[in-house]
C-alpha positions as CSV (number, residue, x, y, z in Angstrom):
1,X,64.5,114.0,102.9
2,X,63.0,117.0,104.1
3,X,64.3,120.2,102.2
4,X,64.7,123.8,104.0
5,X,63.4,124.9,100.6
6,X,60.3,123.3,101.2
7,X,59.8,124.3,104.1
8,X,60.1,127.9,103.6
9,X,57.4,127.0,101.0
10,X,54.8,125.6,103.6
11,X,55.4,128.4,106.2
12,X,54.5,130.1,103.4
13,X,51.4,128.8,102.4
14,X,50.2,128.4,105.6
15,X,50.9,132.1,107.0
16,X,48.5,133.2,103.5
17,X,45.6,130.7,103.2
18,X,46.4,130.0,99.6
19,X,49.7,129.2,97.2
20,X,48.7,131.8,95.2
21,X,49.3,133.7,97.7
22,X,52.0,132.5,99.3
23,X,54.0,132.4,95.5
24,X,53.5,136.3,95.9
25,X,55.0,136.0,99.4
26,X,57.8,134.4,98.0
27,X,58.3,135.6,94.4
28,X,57.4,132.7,92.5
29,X,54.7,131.4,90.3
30,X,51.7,129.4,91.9
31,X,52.7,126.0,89.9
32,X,56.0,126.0,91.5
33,X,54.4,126.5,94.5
34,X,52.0,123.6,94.0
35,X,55.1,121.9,92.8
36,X,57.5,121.8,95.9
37,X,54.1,121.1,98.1
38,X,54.2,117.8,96.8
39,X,57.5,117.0,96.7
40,X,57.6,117.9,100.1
41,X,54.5,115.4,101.1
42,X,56.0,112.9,99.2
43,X,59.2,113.0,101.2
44,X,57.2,113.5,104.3
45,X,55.0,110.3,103.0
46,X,51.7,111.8,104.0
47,X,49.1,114.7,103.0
48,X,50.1,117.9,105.0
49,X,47.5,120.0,103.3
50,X,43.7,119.5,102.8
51,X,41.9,121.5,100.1
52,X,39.0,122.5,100.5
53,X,37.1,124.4,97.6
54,X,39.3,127.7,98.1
55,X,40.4,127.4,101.4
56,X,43.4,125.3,102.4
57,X,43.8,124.0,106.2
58,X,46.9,122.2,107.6
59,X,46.6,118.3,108.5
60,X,47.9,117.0,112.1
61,X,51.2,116.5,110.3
62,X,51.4,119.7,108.4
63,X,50.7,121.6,111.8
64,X,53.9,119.5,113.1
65,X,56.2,120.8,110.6
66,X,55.1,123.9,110.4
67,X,55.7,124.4,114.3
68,X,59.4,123.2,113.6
69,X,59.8,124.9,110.6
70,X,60.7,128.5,112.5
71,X,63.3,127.2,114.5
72,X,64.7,125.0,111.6
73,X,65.2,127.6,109.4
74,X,66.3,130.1,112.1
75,X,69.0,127.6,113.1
76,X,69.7,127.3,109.1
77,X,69.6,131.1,108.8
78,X,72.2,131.3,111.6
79,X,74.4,128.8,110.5
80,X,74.9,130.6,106.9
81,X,75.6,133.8,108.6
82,X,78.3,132.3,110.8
83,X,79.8,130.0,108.1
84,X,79.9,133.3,106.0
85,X,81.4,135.2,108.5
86,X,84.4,132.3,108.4
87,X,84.5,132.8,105.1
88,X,84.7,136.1,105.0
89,X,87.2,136.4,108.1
90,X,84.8,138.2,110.0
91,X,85.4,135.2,112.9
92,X,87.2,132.1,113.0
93,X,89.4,130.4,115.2
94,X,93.0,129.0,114.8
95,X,95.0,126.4,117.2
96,X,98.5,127.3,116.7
97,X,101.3,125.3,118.3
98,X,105.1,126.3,118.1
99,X,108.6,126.0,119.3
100,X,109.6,128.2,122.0
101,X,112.0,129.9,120.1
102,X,109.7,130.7,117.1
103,X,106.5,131.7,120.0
104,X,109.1,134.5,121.1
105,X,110.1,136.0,117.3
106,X,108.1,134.9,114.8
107,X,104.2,134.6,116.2
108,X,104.3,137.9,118.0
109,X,104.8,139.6,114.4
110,X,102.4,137.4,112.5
111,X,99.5,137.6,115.2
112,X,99.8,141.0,116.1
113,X,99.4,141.4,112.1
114,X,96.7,138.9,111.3
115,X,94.7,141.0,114.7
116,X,94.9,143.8,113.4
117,X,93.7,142.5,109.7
118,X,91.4,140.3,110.7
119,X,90.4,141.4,114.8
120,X,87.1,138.6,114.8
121,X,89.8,135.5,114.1
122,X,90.7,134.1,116.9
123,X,94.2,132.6,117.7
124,X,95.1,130.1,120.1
125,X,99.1,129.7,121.3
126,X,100.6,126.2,123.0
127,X,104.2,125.3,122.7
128,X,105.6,122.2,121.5
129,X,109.1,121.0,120.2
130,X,108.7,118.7,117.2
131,X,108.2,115.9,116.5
132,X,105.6,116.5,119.1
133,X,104.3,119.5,117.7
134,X,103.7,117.5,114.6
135,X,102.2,114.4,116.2
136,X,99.7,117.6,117.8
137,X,98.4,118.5,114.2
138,X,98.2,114.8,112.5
139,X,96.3,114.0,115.7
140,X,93.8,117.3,115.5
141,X,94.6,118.6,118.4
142,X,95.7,121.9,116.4
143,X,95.5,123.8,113.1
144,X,98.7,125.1,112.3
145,X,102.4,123.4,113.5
146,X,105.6,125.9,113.6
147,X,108.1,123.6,113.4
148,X,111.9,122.8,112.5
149,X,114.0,119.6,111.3
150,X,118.0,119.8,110.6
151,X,118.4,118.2,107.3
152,X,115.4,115.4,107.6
153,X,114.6,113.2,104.6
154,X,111.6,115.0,102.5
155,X,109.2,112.1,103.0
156,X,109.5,113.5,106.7
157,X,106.3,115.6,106.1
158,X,104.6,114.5,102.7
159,X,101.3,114.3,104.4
160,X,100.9,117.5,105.3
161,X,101.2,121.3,103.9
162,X,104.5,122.3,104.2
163,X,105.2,126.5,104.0
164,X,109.2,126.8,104.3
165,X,110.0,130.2,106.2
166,X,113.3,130.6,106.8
167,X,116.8,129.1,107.0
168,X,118.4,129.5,111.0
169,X,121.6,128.9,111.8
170,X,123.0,127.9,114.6
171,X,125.9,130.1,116.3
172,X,128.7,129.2,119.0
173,X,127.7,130.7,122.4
174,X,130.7,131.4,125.1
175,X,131.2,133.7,128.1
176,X,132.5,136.6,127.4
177,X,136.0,136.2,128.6
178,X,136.5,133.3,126.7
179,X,140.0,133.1,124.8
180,X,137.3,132.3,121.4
181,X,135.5,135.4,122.4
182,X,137.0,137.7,119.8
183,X,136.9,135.0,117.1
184,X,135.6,135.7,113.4
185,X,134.6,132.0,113.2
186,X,135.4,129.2,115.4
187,X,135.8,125.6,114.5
188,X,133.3,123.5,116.5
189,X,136.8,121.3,117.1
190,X,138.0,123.8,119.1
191,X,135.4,123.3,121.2
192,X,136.0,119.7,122.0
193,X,137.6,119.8,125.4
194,X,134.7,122.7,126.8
195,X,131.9,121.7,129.5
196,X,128.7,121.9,127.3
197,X,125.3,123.2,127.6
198,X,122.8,121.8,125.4
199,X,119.4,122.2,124.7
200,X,116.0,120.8,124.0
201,X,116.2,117.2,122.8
202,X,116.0,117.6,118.9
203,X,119.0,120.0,119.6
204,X,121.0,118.1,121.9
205,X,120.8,115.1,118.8
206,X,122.1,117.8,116.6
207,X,125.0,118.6,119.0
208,X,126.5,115.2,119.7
209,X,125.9,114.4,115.7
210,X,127.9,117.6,114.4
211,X,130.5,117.4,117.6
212,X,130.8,113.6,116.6
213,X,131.9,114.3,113.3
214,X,133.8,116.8,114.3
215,X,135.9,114.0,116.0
216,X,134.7,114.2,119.2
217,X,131.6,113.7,121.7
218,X,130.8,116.8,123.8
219,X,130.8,116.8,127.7
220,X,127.5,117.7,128.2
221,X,127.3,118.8,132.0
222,X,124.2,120.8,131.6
223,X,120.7,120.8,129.6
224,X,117.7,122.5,129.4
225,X,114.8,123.3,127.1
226,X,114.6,127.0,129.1
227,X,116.9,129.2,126.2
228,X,117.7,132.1,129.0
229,X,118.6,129.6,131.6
230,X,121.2,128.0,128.3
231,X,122.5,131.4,127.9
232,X,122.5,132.3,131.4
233,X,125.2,129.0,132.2
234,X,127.2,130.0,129.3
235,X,127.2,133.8,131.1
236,X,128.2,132.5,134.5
237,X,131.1,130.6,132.6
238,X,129.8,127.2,133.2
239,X,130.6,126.2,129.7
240,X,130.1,126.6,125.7
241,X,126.4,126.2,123.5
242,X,125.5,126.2,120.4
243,X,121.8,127.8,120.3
244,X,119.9,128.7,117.2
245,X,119.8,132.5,115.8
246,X,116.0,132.9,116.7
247,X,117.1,131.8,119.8
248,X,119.1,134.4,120.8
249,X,117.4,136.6,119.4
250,X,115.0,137.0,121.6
251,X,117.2,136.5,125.2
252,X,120.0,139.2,125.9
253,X,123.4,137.0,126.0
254,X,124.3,139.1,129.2
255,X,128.1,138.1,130.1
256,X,127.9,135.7,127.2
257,X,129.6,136.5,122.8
258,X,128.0,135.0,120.2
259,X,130.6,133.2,117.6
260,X,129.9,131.8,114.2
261,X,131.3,128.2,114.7
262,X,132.1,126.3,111.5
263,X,130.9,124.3,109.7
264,X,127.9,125.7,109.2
265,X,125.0,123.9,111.0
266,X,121.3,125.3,109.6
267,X,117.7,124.2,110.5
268,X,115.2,124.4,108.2
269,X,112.0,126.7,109.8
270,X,108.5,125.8,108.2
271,X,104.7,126.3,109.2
272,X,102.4,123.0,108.6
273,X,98.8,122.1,108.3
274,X,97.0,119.7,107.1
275,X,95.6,119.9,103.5
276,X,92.1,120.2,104.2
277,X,93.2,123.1,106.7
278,X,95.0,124.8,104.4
279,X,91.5,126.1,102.6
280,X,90.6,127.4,105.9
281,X,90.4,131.0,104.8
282,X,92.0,131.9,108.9
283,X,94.7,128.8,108.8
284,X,95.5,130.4,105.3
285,X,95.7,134.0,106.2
286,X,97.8,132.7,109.7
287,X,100.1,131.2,107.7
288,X,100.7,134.1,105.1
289,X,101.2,136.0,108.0
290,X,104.0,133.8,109.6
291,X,105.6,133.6,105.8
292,X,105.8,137.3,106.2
293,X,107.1,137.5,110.1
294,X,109.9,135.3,108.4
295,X,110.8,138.0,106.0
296,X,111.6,140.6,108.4
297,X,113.3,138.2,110.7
C-alpha cells in the first residue's frame, strides 16, 4: 500500500536532485529518507529511482507517481482541513426530523441557538410523527429524531441514544362557552357523551385507550394531524380535544379554554440518534441544544 507519507517523501526528492537534499526540504535525516524510498518501491514493486554516481533521475514509474502525487496529497490536504473543520464545528451538517408540535416550540429555540454558536453547521428540518420519525433514523435517512411515546415499554428504543427532554401533558380543550369552561379540573368521564376531535394517529390511540378506561369510547366525529384546524373545531363548538401542552402552545385557542382533565395523561418528549451519531461533534451539540430549549419550555 502506497503511503501519503511516502509520497510526500518522493515529491521531495525529486523536486531537489538528491535525499540529502530533499531531508533538508523536509526536516529529516538523509537515512530516513533513504529509508521510506524503499519502502515505498517495495510497496510499489518496482525501482522508481535510478542512481547515478551523485545524480538521481526518476524511472517511467517514478515519473507516474510523482505526476499523481500533487493532486493526491492536495485531495489528502483538503480532506484534513474539512474533517477538521467538522471537528472543530466550523461546518457540518445535521438531518433533523420532528413532530409538528415540537418543529413549532422546541427547534426554533435550539437552532436559532446552535446558529448562532456554531453559524458553519448546517441544519436540515422534516417532520415526522413517530414511529415513523424513528423508522427515518434506523433507516439513515436522518441524524437526529424528536420524538414522543406515552408510557412505551423501555426496550422501545434500546438501540438507539435516547436524551429525555421533557414531560407534556395533555390538557382538555373545549369552546369557550362550554358548561366545563370554568372548571379547575375536569374528569375525562365527563366528557363521555361530547362529539370529539382527535388528532394525529399515535394521539388518537391515546384517546380511545384513556376514554376506554374511563368507561367509555369517544365519538370521534372529526381528526386531523393539522393542531390549528383541532383547535379551530373545538372554537367553532364542533366538539371537545385533548391536545398536548406544546401543542397549544404554539396555536392561539381563539374561542376555545384550556382545562386540566384528570387523570393525568403525560408523554414522555426525547431527542434520538444513533450511537455512532451521537460522537458527531454537530449531532452532539444539536442535541444539547434541544436538552436546553426543553428547559425553558
Amino acid at each position: 500500500m502506497i503511503e501519503a507519507r511516502h509520497l510526500r517523501v518522493l515529491r521531495a526528492v525529486a523536486a531537489t536532485g538528491s535525499f540529502s537534499a530533499a531531508a533538508r526540504e523536509l526536516g529529516c535525516t538523509q537515512p530516513a529518507v533513504s529509508q521510506q524510498m524503499k519502502a515505498l518501491e517495495t510497496s510499489a514493486g518496482t525501482p522508481l529511482l535510478v542512481r547515478t554516481g551523485r545524480e538521481m533521475r526518476l524511472t517511467q514509474a517514478g515519473e507516474v507517481l510523482v505526476r499523481h502525487a500533487s493532486g493526491i496529497l492536495a485531495g489528502l490536504t483538503a480532506a484534513e482541513e474539512e474533517v477538521a473543520a467538522i471537528a472543530g464545528l466550523r461546518a457540518g451538517r445535521v438531518r433533523l426530523v420532528s413532530f409538528p408540535s415540537g418543529s413549532s416550540t422546541l427547534v426554533p429555540t435550539a437552532l436559532a441557538a446552535l446558529r448562532a454558536e456554531h453559524p458553519g453547521t448546517r441544519v436540515s428540518l422534516v417532520e415526522a410523527e413517530p414511529p415513523r420519525s424513528v423508522e427515518m433514523l434506523r433507516e439513515g435517512d436522518c441524524d437526529v429524531a424528536l420524538a414522543f411515546r406515552y408510557g412505551a415499554g423501555p426496550s422501545e428504543w434500546d438501540d438507539l441514544v435516547v436524551r429525555p427532554l421533557l414531560t407534556d401533558r395533555l390538557v382538555g380543550l373545549v369552546p369557550e362557552g362550554h358548561r366545563l369552561a370554568g372548571a379547575d379540573a375536569v374528569g375525562i368521564d365527563e366528557l363521555a357523551e361530547e362529539s370529539w376531535i382527535a388528532g394525529c394517529p399515535r394521539c388518537r390511540r391515546q384517546l380511545v385507550d384513556v376514554c376506554e378506561r374511563a368507561g367509555f369510547t369517544p365519538r370521534i366525529d372529526f381528526a386531523t394531524d393539522d393542531y390549528p384546524a383541532v383547535v379551530g373545531l373545538v372554537g367553532a363548538g364542533l366538539g371537545v380535544a385533548v391536545l398536548p401542552e406544546l401543542a397549544i402552545e404554539s396555536v392561539r385557542p381563539k374561542g376555545a379554554r384550556t382545562v386540566t382533565v384528570e387523570p393525568a395523561v403525560e408523554r414522555e418528549i426525547v431527542a434520538l440518534t444513533l450511537p455512532d451519531l451521537a460522537q458527531v461533534p454537530a449531532v452532539a451539540a444539536t442535541l444539547e441544544q434541544l436538552t436546553r430549549a426543553a428547559t425553558r419550555a
